[in-house]
TORFIDO-893244 format. One record per atom (N, C-alpha, C, CB): chain; x, z, y negated; atom name; residue number from 1. Coordinates in nm, 2 decimals, always signed. Glycine has a CB too. Layout:
R   zagu       px       pz       py   timi   vomi
R      A        X        Z        Y     CA    NUM
...
END
This chain:
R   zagu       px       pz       py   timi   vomi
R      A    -2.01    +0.71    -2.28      N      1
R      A    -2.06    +0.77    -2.15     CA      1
R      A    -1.94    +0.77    -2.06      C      1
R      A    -2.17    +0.68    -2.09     CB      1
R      A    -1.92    +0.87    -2.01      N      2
R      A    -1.78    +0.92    -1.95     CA      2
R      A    -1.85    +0.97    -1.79      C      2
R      A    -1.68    +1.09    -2.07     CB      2
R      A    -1.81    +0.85    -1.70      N      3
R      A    -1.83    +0.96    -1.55     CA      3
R      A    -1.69    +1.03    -1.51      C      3
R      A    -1.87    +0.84    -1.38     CB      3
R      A    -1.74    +1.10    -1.47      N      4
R      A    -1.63    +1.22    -1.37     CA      4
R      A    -1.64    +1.25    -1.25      C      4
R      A    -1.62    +1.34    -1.39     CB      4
R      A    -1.58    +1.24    -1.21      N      5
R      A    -1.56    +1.26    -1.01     CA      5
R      A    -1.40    +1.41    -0.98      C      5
R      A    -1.47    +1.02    -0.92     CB      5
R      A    -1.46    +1.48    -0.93      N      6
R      A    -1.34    +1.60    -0.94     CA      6
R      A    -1.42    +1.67    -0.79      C      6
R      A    -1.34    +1.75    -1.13     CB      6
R      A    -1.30    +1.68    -0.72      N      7
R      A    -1.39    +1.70    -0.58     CA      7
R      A    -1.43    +1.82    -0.59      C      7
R      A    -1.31    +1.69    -0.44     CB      7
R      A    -1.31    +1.89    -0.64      N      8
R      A    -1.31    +2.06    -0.69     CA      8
R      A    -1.41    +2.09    -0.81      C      8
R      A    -1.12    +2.11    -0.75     CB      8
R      A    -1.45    +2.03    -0.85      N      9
R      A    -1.58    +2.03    -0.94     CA      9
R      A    -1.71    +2.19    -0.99      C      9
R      A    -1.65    +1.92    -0.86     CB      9
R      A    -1.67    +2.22    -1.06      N     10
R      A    -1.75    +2.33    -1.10     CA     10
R      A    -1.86    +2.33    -1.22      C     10
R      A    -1.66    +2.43    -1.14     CB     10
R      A    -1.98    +2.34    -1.19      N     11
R      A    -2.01    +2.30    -1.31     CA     11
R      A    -2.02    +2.41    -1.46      C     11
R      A    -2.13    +2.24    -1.28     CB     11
R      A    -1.99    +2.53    -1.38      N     12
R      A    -1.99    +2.66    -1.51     CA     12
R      A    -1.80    +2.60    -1.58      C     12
R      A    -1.98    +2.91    -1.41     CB     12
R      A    -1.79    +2.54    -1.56      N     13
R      A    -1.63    +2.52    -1.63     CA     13
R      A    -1.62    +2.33    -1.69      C     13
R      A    -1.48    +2.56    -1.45     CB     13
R      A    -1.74    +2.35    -1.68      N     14
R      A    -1.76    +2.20    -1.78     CA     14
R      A    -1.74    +2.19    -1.93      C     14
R      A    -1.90    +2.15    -1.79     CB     14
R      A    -1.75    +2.28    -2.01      N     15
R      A    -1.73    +2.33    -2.16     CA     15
R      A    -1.59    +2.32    -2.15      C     15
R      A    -1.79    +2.50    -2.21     CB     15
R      A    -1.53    +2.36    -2.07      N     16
R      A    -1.35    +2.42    -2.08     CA     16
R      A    -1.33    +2.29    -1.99      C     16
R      A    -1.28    +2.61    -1.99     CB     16
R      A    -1.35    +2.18    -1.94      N     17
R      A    -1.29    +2.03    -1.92     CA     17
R      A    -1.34    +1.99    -2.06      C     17
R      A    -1.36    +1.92    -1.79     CB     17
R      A    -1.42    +1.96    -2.13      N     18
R      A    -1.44    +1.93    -2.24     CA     18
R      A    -1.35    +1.91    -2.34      C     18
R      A    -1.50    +2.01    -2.27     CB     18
R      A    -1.31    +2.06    -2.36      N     19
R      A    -1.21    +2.14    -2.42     CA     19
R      A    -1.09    +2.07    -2.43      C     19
R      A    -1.19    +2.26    -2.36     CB     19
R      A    -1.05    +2.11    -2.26      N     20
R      A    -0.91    +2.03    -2.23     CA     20
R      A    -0.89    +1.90    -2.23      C     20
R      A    -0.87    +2.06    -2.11     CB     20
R      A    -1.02    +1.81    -2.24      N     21
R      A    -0.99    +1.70    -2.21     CA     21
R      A    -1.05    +1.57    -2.33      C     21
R      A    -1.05    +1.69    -2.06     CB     21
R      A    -1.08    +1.71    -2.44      N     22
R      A    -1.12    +1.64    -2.57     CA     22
R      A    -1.24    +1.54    -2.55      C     22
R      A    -1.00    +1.56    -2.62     CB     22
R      A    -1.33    +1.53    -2.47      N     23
R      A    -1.46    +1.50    -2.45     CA     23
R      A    -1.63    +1.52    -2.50      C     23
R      A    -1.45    +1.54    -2.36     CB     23
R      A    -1.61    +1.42    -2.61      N     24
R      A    -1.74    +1.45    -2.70     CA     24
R      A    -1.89    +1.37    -2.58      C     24
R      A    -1.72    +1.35    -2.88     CB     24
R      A    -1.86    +1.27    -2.51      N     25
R      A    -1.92    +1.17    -2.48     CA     25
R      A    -2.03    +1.23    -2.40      C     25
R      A    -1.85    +1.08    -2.41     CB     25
R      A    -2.12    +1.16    -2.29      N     26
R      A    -2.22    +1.20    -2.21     CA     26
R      A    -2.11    +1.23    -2.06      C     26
R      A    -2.35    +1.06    -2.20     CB     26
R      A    -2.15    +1.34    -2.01      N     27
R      A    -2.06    +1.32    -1.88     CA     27
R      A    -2.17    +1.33    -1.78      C     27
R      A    -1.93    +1.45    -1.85     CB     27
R      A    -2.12    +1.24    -1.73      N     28
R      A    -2.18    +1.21    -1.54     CA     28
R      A    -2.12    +1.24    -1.45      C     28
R      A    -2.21    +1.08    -1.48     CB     28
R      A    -2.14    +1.34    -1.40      N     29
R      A    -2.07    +1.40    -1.27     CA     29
R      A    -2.09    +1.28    -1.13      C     29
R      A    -2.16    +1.58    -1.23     CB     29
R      A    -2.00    +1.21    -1.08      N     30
R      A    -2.04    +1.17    -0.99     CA     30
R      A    -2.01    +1.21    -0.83      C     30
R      A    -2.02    +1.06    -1.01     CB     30
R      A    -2.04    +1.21    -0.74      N     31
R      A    -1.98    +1.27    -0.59     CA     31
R      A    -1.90    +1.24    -0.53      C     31
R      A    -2.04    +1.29    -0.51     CB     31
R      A    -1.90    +1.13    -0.48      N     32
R      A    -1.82    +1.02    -0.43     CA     32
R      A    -1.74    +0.90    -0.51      C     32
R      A    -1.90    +0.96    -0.34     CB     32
R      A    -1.63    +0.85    -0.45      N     33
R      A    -1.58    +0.72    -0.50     CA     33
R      A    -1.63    +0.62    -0.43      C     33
R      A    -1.46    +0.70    -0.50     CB     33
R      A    -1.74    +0.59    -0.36      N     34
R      A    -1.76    +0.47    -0.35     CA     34
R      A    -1.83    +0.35    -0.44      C     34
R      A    -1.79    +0.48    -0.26     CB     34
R      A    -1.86    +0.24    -0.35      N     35
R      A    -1.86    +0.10    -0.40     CA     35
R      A    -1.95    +0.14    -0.54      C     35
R      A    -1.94    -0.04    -0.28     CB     35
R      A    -2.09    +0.19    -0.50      N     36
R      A    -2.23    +0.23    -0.55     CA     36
R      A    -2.16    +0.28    -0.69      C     36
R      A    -2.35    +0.35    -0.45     CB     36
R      A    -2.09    +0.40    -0.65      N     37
R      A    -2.10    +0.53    -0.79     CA     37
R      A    -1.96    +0.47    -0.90      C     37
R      A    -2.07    +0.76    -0.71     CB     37
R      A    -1.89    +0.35    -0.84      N     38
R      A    -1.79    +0.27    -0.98     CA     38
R      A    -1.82    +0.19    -1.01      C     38
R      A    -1.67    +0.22    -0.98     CB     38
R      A    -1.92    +0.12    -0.94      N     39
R      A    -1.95    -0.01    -0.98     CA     39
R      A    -1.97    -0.09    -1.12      C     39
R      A    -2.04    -0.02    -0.94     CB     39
R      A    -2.04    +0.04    -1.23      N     40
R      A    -2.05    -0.03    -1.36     CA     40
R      A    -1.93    +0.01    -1.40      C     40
R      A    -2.17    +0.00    -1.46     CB     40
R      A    -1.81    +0.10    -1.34      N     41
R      A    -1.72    +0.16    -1.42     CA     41
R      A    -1.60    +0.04    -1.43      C     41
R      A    -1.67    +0.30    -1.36     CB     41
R      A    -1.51    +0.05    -1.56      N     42
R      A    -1.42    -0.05    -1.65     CA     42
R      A    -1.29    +0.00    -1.58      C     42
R      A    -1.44    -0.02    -1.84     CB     42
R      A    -1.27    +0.11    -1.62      N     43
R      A    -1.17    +0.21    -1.62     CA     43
R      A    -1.15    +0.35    -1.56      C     43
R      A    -1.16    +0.23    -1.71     CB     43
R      A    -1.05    +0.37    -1.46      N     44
R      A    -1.03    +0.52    -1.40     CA     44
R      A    -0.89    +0.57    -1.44      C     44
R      A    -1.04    +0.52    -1.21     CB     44
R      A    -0.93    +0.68    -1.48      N     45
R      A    -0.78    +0.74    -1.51     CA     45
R      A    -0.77    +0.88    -1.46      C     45
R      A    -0.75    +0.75    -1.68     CB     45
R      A    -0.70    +0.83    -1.37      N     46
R      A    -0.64    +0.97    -1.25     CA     46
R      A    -0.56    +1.06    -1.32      C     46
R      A    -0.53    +0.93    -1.11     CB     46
R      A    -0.57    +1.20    -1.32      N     47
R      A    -0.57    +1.28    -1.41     CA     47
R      A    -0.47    +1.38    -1.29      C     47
R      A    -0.72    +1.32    -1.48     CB     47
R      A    -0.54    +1.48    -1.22      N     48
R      A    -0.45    +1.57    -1.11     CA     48
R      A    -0.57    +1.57    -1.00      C     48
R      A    -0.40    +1.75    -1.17     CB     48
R      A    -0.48    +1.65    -0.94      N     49
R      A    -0.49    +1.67    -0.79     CA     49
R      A    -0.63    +1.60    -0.73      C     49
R      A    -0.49    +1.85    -0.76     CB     49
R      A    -0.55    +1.43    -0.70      N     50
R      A    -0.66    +1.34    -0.65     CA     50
R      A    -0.59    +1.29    -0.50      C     50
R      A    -0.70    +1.20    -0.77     CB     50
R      A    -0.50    +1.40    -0.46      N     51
R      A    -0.42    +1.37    -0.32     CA     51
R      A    -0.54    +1.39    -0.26      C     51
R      A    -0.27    +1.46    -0.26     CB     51
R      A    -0.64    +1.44    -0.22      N     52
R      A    -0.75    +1.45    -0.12     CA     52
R      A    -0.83    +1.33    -0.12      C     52
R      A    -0.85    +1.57    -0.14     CB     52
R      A    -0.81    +1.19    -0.21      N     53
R      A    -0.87    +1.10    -0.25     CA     53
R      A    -0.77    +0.98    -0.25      C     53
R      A    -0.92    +1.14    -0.39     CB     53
R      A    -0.59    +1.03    -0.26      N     54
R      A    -0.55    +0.94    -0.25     CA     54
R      A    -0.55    +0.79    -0.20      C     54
R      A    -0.52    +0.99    -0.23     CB     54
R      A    -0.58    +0.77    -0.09      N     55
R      A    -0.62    +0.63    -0.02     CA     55
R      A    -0.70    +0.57    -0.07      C     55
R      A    -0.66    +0.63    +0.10     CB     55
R      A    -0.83    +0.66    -0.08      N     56
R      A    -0.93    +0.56    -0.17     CA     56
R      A    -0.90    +0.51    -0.31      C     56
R      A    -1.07    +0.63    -0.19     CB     56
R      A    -0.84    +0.59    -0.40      N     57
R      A    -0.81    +0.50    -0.50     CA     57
R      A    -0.70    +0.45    -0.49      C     57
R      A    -0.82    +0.54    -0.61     CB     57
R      A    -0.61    +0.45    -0.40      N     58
R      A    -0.51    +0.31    -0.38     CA     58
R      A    -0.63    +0.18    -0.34      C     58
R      A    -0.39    +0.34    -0.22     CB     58
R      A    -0.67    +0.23    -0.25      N     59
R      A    -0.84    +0.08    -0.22     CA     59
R      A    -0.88    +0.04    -0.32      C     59
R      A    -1.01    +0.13    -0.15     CB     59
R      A    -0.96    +0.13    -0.39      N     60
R      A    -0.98    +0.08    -0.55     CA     60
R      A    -0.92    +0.04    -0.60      C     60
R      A    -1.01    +0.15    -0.64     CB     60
R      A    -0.81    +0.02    -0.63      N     61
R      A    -0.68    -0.06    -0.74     CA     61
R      A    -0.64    -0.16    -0.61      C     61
R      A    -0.50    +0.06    -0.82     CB     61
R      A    -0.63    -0.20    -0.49      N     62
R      A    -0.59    -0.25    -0.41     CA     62
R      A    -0.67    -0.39    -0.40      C     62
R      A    -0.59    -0.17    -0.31     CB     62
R      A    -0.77    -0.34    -0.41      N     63
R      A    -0.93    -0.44    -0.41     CA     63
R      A    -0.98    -0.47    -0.50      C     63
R      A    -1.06    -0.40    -0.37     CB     63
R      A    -0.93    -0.41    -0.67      N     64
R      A    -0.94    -0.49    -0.78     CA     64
R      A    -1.08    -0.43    -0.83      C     64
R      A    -0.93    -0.65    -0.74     CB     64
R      A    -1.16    -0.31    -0.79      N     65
R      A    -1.27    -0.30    -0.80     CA     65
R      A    -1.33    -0.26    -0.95      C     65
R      A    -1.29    -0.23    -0.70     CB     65
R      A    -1.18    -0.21    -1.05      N     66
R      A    -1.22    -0.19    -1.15     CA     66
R      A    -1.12    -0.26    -1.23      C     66
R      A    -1.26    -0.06    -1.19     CB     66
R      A    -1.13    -0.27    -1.36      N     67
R      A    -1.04    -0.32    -1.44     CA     67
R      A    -0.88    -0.26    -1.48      C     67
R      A    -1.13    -0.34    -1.54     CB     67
R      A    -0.88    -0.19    -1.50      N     68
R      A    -0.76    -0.05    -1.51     CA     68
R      A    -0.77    +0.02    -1.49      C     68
R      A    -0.71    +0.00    -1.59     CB     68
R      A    -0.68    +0.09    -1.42      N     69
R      A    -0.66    +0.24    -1.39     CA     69
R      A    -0.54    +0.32    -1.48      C     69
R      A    -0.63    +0.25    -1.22     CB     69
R      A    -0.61    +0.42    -1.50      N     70
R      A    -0.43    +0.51    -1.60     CA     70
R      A    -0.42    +0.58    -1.49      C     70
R      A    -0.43    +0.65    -1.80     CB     70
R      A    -0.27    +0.62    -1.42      N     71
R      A    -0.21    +0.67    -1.33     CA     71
R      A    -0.12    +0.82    -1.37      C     71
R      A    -0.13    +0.55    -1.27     CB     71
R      A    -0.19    +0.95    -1.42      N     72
R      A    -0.09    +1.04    -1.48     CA     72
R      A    -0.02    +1.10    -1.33      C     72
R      A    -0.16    +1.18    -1.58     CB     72
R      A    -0.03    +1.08    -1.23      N     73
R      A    +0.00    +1.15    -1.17     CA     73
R      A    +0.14    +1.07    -1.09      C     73
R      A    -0.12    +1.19    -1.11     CB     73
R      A    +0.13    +0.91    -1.13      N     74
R      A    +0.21    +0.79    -1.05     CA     74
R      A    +0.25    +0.80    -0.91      C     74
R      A    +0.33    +0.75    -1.11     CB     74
R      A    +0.08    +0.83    -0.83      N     75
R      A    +0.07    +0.82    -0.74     CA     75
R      A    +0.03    +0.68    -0.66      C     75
R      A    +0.01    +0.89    -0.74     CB     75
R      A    -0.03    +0.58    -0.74      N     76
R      A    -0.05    +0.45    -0.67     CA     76
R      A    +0.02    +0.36    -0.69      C     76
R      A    -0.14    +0.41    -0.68     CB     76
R      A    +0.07    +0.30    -0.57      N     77
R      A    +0.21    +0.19    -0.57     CA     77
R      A    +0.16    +0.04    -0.59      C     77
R      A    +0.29    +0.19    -0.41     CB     77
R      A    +0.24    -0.02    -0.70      N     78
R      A    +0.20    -0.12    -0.74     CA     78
R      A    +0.15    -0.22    -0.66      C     78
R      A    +0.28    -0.16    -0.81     CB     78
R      A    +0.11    -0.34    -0.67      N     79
R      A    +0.04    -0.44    -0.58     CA     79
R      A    +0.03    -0.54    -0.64      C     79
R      A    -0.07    -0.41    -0.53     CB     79
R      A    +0.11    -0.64    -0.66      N     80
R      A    +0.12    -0.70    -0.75     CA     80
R      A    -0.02    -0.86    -0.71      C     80
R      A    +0.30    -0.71    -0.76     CB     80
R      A    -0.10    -0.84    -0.61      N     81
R      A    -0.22    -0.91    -0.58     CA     81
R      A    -0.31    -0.84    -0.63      C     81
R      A    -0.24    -0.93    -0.45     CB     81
R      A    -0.33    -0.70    -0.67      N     82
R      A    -0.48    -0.67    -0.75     CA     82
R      A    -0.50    -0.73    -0.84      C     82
R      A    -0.50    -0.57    -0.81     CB     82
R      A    -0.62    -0.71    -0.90      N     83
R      A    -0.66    -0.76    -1.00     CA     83
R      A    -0.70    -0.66    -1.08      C     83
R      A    -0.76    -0.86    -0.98     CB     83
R      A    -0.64    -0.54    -1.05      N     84
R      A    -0.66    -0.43    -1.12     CA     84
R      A    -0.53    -0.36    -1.22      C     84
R      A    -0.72    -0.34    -1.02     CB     84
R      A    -0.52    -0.37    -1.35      N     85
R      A    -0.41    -0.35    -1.41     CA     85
R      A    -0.37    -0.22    -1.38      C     85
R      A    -0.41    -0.39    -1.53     CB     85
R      A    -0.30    -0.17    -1.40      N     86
R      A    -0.24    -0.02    -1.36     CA     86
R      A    -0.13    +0.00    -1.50      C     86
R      A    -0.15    -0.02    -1.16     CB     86
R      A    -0.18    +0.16    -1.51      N     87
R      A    -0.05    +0.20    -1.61     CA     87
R      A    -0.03    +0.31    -1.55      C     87
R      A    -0.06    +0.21    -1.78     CB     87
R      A    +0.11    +0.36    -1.55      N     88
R      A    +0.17    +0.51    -1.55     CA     88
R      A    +0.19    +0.58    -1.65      C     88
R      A    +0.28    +0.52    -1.50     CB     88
R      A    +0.12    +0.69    -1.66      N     89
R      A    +0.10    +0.77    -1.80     CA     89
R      A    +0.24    +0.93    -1.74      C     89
R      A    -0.15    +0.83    -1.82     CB     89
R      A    +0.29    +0.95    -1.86      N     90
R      A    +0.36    +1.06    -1.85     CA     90
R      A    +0.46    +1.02    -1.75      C     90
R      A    +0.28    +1.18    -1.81     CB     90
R      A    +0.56    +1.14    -1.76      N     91
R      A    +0.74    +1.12    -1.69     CA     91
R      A    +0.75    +0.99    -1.70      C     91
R      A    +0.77    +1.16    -1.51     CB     91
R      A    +0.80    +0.92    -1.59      N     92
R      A    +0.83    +0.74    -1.66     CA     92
R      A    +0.73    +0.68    -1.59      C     92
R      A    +0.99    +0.65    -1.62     CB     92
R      A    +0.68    +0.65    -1.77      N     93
R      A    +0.53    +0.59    -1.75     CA     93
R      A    +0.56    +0.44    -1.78      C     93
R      A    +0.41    +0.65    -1.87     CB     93
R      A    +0.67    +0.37    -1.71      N     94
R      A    +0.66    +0.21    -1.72     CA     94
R      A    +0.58    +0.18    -1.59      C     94
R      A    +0.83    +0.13    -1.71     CB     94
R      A    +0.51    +0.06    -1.60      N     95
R      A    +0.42    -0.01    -1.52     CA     95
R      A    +0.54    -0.02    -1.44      C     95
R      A    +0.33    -0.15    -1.56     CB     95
R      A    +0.49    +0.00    -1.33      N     96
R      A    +0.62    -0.04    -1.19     CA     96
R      A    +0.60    -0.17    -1.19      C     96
R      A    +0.59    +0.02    -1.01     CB     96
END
């Protein structure tokens, strides 16, 4: 079971995220990032253009609210008080 959150979100172009994103699973489109709609989630992996979202998922990894985050974009700055592990995926993908 795979949620998704994409602010820019279309749903005629769900076949072709699929596609691109090698996705057999159930997808749940969710609307927001808050507390409510991650709560059961393990893992977020920031993919592109989540600068309109930025802050909030620095909050989320800041506050520890999920367990890991994959960072392709290595937009959120380490913190070494979360309790949320962080990796940087792609260009230099060392954990800061």
């Amino acid at each position: 079971h795979v949620l998704a959150y994409d602010p820019f979100y279309r749903a005629e172009l769900e076949s072709k995220y699929r596609i691109e994103n090698d996705i057999q699973d159930t997808i749940e489109i969710i609307e927001k990032l808050d507390d409510d709609s991650i709560k059961n989630s393990s893992c977020i992996c920031i993919v592109q253009n989540h600068t309109i979202d930025r802050d909030r998922l620095q909050e989320i990894y800041d506050k520890g609210l999920v367990k890991l985050i994959y960072d392709c974009r290595q937009d959120i700055v380490k913190n070494d008080k979360s309790d949320t592990q962080i990796r940087y995926l792609g260009g230099n993908s060392e954990t800061r």
